[in-house]
C-alpha positions in Angstrom: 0.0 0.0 0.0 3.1 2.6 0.8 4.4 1.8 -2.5 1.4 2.4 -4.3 1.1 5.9 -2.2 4.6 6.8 -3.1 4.5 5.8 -6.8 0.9 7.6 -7.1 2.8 11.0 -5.2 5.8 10.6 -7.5 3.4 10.8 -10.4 1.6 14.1 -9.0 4.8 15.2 -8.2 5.9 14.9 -12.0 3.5 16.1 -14.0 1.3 18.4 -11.8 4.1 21.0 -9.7 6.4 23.2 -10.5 10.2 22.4 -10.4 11.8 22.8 -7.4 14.9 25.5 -8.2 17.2 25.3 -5.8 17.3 23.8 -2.2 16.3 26.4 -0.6 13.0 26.4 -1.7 10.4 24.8 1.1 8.5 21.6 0.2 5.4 23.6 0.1 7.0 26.3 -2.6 8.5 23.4 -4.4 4.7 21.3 -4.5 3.0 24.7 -5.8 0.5 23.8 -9.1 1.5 25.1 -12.3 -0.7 28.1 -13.3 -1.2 29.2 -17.0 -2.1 32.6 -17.9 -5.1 32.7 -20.2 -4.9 35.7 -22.5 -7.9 38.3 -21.8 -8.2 38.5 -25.8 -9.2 34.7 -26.0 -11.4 34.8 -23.2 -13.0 37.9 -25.3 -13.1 35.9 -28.0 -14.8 33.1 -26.2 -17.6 35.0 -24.7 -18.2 36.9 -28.0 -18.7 34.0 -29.9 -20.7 32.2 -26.9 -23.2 35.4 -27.0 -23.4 35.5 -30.4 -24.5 32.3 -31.4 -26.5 31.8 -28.5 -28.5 34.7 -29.2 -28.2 33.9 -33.1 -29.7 30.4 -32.4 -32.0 31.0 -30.0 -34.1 33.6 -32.0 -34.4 31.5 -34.7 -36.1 28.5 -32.5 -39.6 28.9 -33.5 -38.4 28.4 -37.3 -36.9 25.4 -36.4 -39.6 24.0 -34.4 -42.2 24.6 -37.3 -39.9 23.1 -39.7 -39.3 20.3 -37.6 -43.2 19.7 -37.1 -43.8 20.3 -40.6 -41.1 17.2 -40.4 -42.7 15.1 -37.7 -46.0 15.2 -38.5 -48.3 14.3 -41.6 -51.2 15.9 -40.9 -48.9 19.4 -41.0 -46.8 18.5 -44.5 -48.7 20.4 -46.9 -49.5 23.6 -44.9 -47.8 26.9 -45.5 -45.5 27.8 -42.5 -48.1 30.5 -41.4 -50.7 27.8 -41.3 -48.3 25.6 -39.6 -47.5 28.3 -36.7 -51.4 29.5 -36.2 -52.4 25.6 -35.7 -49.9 25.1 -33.1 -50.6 28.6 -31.3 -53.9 27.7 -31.2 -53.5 23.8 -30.3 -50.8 24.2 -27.6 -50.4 27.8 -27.1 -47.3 30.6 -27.9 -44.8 28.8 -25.5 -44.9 25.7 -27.7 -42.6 27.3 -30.5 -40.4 28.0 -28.2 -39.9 24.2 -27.1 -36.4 23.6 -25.9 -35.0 26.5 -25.5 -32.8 26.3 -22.6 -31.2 23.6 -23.8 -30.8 25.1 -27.2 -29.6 28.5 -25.7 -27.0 26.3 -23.3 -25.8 24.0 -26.0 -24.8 27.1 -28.7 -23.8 29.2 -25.7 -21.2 26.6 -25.0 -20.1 25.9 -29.0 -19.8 29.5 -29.9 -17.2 30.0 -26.8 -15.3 26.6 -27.9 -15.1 26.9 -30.9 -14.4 31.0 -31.1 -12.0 30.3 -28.3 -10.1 28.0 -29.8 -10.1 29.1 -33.2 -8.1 32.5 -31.7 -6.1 30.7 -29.2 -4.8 28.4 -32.1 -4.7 31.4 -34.9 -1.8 32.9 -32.4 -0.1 30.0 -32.0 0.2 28.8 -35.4 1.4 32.2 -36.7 3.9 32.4 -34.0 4.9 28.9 -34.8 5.3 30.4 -38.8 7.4 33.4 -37.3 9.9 31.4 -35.7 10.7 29.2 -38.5 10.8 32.5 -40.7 7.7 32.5 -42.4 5.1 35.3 -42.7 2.3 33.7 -42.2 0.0 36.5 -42.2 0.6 37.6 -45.5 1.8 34.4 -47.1 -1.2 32.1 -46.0 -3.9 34.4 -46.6 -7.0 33.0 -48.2 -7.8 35.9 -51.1 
């Protein structure tokens, strides 16, 4: 059981804490968790694109519930999409087009801030990956 302990703290140890620089540094200076600066721009980025398409999606719901009625059901396939929308008003009431919103709103709220995120975060890198090999990426990679 020790050995497992040990082997299981060597591993934290490893791959989780800073390097201990010097001797003396104190076990508890030496054990500190790395900590990585997230730039302000990406985080921008990230709730930009979160908003966005959150807001984007989530206005356009009741479209895609009548199409996906229209879709579902039968009865509703030959109907214009006014026709469509006044039948299920008046069969289940306003709130119906707005079926699954939260997790619609929560589920594009979360891919606009990945994806936005990301796509900055790994922009930067790649171009300063181009710069240190000597390559202007910026003006040589551009799409026209």
């Amino acid at each position: 059981m020790k050995t497992r302990i040990r082997c299981l703290l060597a591993a934290l140890i490893a791959t989780n804490v800073a390097p201990m620089r010097g001797p003396a540094l104190s076990p508890s200076v030496a054990l500190a968790p790395r900590r990585r600066k997230v730039k302000p721009y990406v985080l921008g980025c990230a709730a930009a694109g979160a908003l966005s398409t959150c807001v984007s999606h989530t206005l356009t719901l009741p479209l895609d519930v009548l199409k996906t009625r229209i879709q579902s059901d039968a009865a509703l396939a030959g109907m214009s999409l006014a026709a469509v929308c006044r039948r299920i008003v008046a069969a289940e009431g306003p709130r119906a087009l707005l079926a699954g919103f939260t997790a619609n709103g929560c589920g594009y709220f979360m891919q606009g801030a990945i994806k936005f995120g990301l796509y900055e975060a790994c922009k930067r890198r790649i171009f300063r990956e181009l710069e240190a090999r000597g390559v202007d990426g910026r003006t040589r990679h551009r799409v026209p």
